[in-house]
C-alpha positions in Angstrom: -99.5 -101.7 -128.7 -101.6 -104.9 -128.3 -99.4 -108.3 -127.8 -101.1 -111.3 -127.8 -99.7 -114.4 -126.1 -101.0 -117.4 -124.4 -100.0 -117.6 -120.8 -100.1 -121.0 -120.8 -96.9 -121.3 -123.1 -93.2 -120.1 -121.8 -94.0 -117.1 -119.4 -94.8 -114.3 -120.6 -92.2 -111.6 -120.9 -89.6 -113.8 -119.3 -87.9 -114.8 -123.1 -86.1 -112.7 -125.7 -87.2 -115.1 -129.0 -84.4 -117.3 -129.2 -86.0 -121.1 -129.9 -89.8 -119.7 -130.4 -92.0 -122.3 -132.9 -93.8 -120.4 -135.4 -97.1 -121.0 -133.3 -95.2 -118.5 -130.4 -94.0 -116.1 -132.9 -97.6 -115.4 -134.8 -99.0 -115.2 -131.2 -97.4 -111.3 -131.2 -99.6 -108.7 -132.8 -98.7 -104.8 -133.2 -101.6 -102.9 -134.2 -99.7 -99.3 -133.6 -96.5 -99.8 -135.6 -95.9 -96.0 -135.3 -94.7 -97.8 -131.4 -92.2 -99.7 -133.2 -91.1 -96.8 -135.4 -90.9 -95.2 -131.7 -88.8 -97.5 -130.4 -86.5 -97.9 -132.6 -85.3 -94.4 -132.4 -85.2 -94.6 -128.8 -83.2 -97.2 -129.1 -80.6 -95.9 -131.7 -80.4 -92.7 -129.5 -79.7 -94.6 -126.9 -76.6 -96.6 -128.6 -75.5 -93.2 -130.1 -75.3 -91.9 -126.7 -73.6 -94.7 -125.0 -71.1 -94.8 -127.9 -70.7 -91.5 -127.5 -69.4 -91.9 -124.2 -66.7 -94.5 -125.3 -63.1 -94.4 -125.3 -61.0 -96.2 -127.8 -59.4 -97.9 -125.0 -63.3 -98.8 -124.3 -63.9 -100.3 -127.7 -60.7 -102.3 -127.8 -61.8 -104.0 -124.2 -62.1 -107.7 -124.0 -65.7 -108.2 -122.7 -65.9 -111.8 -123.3 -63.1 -114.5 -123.7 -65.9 -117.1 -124.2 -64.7 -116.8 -128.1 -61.3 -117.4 -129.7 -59.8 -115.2 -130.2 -61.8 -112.8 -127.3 -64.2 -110.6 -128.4 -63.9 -106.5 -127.8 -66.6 -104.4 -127.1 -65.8 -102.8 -131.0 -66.7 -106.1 -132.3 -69.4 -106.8 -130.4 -70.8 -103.7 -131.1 -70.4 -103.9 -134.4 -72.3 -107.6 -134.2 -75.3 -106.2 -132.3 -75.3 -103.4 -135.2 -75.2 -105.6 -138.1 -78.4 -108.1 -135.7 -80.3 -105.0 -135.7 -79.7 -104.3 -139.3 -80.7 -107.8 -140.5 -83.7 -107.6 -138.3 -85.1 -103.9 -139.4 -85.1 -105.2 -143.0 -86.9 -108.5 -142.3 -89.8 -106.7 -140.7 -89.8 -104.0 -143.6 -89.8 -107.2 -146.0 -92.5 -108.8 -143.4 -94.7 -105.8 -143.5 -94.4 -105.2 -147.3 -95.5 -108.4 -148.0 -98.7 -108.5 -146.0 -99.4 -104.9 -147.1 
C-alpha cells in the first residue's frame, strides 16, 4: 500500500481523520485495495472474536457516562457497527464512481 502525505502538514500517523480539509484527505492513495479488502476482514474477525468473548452483563456495562443517559458497551458497539457500515459503502460508492 502506498500513502502519500506531506510531512509538513499534521504529523503523520499521529491523527485518525477527524477535522482533515479535502487537501489532507486526497493526499492518501491506495494502489493495492486487495490491502483494504484485507483489512477489513481482519478487522471484522477481530470484533467477532472480542464479541465472542462478551458476557451480557459485559454488553449492558456503562463504559462512558459522558452521555445522558450513559452509554453501554451494547450501544456503543452497535454505534461503531453502524460507523463502519456507513463508511464501507462510501468507499464502495467512492470507488465506483472513479471506476
Amino acid at each position: 500500500m502506498s500513502i502519500a502525505i506531506d510531512s509538513t502538514s499534521e504529523s503523520s500517523g499521529d491523527s485518525v481523520g477527524y477535522g482533515h480539509t479535502a487537501e489532507q484527505a486526497a493526499q492518501i492513495a491506495v494502489d493495492d485495495q486487495q490491502l483494504l479488502i484485507d483489512y477489513l476482514d481482519a478487522a471484522v474477525t477481530a470484533l467477532v472474536d472480542h464479541v465472542s468473548a462478551l458476557t451480557d452483563a459485559d454488553f449492558d456495562e456503562v463504559i462512558d457516562r459522558n452521555w445522558e443517559p450513559p452509554v453501554t458497551r451494547g450501544v456503543r458497539l452497535v454505534s461503531i457497527i453502524d460507523d463502519a457500515a456507513q463508511h464501507v459503502g462510501q468507499a464502495a460508492y467512492a470507488a465506483g464512481a472513479l471506476g
